[in-house]
N, C-alpha and C positions, 0 to 999 in steps of 0.2 A: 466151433470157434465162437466162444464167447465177445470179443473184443480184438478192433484192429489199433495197433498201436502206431500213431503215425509221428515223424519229427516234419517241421514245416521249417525251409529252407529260404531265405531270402532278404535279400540287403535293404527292403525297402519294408518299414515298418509296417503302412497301411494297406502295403500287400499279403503283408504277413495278418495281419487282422481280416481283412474280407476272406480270404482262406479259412481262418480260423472260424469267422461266425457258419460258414459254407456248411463247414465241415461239423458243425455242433447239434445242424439240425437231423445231424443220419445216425441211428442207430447203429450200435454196434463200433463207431470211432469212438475212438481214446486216444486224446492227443495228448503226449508228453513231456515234448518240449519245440522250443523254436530256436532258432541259428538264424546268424544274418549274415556268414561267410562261409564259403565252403570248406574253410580249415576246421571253424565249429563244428560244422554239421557233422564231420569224419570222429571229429573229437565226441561229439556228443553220442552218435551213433555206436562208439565202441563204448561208451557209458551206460546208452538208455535201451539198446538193443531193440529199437523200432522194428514191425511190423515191416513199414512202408517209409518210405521219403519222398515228401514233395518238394522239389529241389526244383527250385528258377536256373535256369541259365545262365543268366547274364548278370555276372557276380565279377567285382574286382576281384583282381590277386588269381584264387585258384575256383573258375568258373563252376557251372554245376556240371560240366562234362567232366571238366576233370577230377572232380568231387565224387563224381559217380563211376569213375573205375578208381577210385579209393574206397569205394564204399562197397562195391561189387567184391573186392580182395579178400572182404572182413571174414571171420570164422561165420559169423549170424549174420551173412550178406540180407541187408534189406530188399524189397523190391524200391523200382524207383520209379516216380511219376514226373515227368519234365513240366516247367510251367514257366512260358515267355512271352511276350508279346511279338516275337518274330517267326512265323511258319518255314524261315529257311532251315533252321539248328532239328528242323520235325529228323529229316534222314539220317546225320548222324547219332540221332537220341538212339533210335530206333535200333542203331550198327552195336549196341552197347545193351541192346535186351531190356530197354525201358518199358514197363507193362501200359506204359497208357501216356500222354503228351500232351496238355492245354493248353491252352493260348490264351490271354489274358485281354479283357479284362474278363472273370470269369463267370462262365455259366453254370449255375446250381444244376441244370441238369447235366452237364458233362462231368461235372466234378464226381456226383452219383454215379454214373456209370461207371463212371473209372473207380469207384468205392464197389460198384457192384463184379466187377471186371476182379479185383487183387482178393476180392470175394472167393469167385470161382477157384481164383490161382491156387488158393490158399487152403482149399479146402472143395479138391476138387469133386468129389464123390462123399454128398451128408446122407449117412444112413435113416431111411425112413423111423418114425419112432414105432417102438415094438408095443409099448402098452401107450392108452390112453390118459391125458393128462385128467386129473383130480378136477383143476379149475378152482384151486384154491389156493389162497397167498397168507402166509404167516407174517401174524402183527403182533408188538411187543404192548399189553395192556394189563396194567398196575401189576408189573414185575412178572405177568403168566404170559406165555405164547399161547393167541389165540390165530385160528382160520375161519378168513373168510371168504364165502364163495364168492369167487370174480362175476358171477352173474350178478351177486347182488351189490355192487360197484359203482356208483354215477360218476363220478368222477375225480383227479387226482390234480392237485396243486404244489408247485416245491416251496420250502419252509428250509430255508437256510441251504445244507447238507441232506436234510430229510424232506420227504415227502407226505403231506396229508391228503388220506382217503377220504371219501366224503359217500355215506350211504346215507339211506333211506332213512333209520334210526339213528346212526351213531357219526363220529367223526374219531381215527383212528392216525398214530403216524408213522411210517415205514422207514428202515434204513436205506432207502434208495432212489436213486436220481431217478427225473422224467425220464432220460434217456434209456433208462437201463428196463424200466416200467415198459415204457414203451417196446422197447425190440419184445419183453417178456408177453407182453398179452396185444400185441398185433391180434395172434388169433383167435382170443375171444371178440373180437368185433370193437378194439378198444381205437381213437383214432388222435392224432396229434390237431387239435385246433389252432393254437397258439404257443407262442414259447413257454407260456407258463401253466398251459392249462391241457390233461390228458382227458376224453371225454368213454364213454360205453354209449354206441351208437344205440344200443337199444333202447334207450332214453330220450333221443332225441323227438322232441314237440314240431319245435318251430322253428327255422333258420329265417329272420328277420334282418332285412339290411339295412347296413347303421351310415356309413358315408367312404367314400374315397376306397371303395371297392371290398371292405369288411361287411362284416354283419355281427350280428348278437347271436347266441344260438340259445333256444330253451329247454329247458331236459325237464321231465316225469320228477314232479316232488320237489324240486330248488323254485326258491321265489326270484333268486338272482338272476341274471340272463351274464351271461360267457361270450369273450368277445371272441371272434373268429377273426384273426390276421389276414389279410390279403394273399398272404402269402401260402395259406394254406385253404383261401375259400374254395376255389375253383374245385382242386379235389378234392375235400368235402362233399360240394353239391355233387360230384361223379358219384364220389363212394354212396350216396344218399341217394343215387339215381335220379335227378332235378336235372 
């Protein structure tokens, strides 16, 4: 399972945005589209054939319950994820085969879970890989396809729709988003530092702290220093064993 495709469901704009930003940092989401009534989301739902729906509750006209045995009916029934700021609607979510239920305002790590949860659902048994990956990634460079080893990779920046590589010698540009980089080379040791910046921890020098709970980090060969988000220092220093 390459990509989960989700529609985000809800009447209140900047709910529908903090969901959204939530949702951009996890590999493997692909959000599609948003609704902010649950006549939409039905509508949309029979259009955009989501994976998933994260569907609020507490919606004028026709709520997210009742949204969600419309949506449950469909031929490519979605799964569906409840999100409310009220824990009583938790038991009937549930009466209705809801895979997961949050409460608002939201926590990035429940949100994950419940990403890691319609994971499972979805694709409940991933066959081990049978041969070993190459460890090389195809770049488009003056009209030839070239490969290069992921070992030899410092780090990766997005550029519009595309992506720049940045090695030792060269600087090269890929058809693909962080996000997609990222789910793809987790397992060479690659790590997400910041929303714009993918790193190869085998590079890393020095994690130097910058203010207000960030830092700079230094890699092998770049004279720049790479800022480290807050948001993602903590596991950093884990993954770096600090």
């Amino acid at each position: 399972m390459d990509t989960i495709n989700v529609l985000i469901v809800d009447d209140e704009r900047f709910a529908r945005e903090e969901l959204r930003f939530i949702l951009e940092d996890i590999p493997n989401v692909n959000i599609i589209g948003e609704a902010e009534s649950g006549e939409k989301a039905v509508i949309q739902a029979i259009q955009l054939k989501p994976d998933v729906v994260f569907l609020d509750v507490e919606m004028p006209k026709m709520n997210g319950i009742e949204a969600a045995k419309s949506l449950i009916e469909l031929k490519k029934a979605p799964l569906i994820v409840f999100a409310t700021a009220y824990p009583q609607f938790a038991a009937e979510a549930f009466r209705i085969n809801a895979i997961d239920y949050l409460l608002k305002p939201y926590d990035p790590k429940h949100v994950k879970q419940a990403i890691d949860r319609i994971t499972q659902k979805m694709v409940p048994n991933i066959p081990a890989k049978t041969t070993e990956s190459l460890g090389k990634l195809a770049v488009e460079n003056e009209g030839e396809i070239e490969y290069l080893f992921v070992k030899d990779i410092l780090y990766f920046y997005p550029k519009g729709k595309i992506s720049i590589i940045i090695t030792l010698t060269n600087d090269y540009e890929v058809k693909s988003s962080l996000k997609e980089l990222e789910r793809r080379l987790t397992p060479f040791n690659f790590f997400r530092i910041h929303r714009s910046y993918l790193v190869n921890l085998n590079y890393v020098v020095r994690l130097v702290p910058w203010f207000n709970g960030a830092y700079e980090l230094e890699l092998e060969g770049v004279q720049e220093k790479l800022p480290v988000s807050r948001n993602y220092a903590k596991a950093l220093r884990k993954r770096l064993d600090l």
